[in-house]
C-alpha positions in Angstrom: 17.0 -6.8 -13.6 15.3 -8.3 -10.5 11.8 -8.8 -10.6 8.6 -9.2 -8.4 5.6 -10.5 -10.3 2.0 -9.4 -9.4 -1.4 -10.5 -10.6 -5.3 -10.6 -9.5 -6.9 -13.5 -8.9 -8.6 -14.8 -12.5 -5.3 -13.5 -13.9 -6.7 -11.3 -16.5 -4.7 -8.3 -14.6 -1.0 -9.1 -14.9 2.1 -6.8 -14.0 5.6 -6.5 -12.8 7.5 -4.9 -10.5 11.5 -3.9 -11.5 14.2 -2.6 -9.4 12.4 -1.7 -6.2 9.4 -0.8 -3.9 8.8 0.6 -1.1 8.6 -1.7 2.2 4.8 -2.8 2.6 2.5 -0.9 5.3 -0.7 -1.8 6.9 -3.4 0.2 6.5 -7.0 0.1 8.8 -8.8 3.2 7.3 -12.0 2.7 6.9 -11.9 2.3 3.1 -9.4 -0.4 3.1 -11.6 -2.1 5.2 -14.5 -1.7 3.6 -12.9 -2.3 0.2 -10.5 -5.2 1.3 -10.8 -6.6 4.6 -9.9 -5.4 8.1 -6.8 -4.0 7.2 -4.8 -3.9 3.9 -1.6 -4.3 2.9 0.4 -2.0 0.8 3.7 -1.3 -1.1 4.6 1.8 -3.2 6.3 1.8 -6.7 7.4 4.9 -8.9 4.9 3.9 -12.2 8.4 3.8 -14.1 8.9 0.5 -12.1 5.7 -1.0 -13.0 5.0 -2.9 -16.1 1.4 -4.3 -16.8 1.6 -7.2 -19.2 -2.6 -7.6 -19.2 -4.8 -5.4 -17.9 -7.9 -6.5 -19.9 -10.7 -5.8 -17.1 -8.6 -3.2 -15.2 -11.1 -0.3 -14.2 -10.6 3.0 -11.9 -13.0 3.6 -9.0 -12.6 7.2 -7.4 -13.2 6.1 -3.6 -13.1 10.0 -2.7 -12.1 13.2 -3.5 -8.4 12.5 -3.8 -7.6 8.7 -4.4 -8.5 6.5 -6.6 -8.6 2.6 -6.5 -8.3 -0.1 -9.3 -9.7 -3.5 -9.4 -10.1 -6.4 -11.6 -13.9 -5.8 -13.3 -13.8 -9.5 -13.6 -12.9 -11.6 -10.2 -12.8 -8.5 -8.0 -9.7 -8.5 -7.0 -8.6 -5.0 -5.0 -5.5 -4.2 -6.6 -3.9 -0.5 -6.7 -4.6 2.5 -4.7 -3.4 6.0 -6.4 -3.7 9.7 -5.6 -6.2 11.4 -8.4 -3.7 14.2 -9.0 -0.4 12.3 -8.8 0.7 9.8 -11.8 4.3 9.4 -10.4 3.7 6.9 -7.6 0.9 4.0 -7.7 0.5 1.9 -4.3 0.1 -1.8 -4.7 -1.9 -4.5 -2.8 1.3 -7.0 -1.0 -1.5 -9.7 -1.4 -1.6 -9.7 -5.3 2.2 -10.3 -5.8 4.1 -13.6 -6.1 6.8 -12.7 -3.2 6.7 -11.2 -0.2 8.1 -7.4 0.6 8.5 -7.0 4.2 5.7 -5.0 6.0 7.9 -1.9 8.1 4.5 0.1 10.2 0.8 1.0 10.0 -1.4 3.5 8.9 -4.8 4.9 10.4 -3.8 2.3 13.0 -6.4 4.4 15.5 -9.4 3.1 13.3 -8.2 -0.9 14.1 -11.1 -3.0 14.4 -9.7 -6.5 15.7 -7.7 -7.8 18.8 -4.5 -8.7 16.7 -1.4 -7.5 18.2 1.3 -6.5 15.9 5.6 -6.9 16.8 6.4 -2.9 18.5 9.0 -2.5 16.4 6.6 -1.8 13.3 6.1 1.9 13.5 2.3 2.7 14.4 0.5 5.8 13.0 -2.6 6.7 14.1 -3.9 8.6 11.2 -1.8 9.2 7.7 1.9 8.6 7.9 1.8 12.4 5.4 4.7 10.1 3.2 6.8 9.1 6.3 7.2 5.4 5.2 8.3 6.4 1.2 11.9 6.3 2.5 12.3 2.9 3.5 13.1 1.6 -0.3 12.9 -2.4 -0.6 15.7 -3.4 -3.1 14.0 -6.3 -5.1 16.6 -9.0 -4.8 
């Protein structure tokens, strides 16, 4: 079974990824940027492909009335994002795993703060992509 290992950044947060994932997307909402940087990068598993193998300091903050995000309680690394009434599907910061899963478009790409340009052929939304990106399935290899 092909793998894709993940972690947060003191390593007290460990996990892994079998099978698949979705293809990463960028998102500049505001609470990715507030919570990460200017933009974040995200892929999607089914929580049937995700395995945690420590999740000592692993804590839940619910960043609004629908979504949830975790983090490490120790380094504070920015790690999941999750709907609050959905346990089928968990996003997961591209940053905190140990390969790369190509990035395929953007999300809230209307609330971009910096003068970055980004290739055209990544598909731009300017608000929620409402699940338009959960079809392109990354094949871990």
């Amino acid at each position: 079974m092909k793998k894709i290992k993940g972690s947060c950044l003191c390593r007290n947060i460990v996990f892994e990824i079998s099978n698949e994932c979705r293809y990463s997307v960028l998102c500049h909402c505001t609470m990715c940027q507030k919570s990460n940087a200017e933009f974040s990068n995200y892929t999607k598993v089914k929580k049937e492909n995700l395995k945690f193998i420590h999740k000592k300091n692993l804590k839940w903050f619910h960043s609004s009335k629908n979504f949830k995000r975790g983090f490490c309680s120790n380094c504070g690394s920015s790690l999941f994002f999750q709907s609050r009434s959905s346990n089928e599907e968990i996003a997961i910061s591209s940053g905190s795993l140990d390969r790369k899963v190509p990035v395929k478009g953007h999300i809230f790409y209307k609330d971009k703060k910096s003068n970055l340009s980004f290739p055209k052929m990544h598909r731009k939304f300017p608000q929620s992509a409402q699940g338009f990106f959960d079809q392109f399935i990354y094949k871990i290899k």
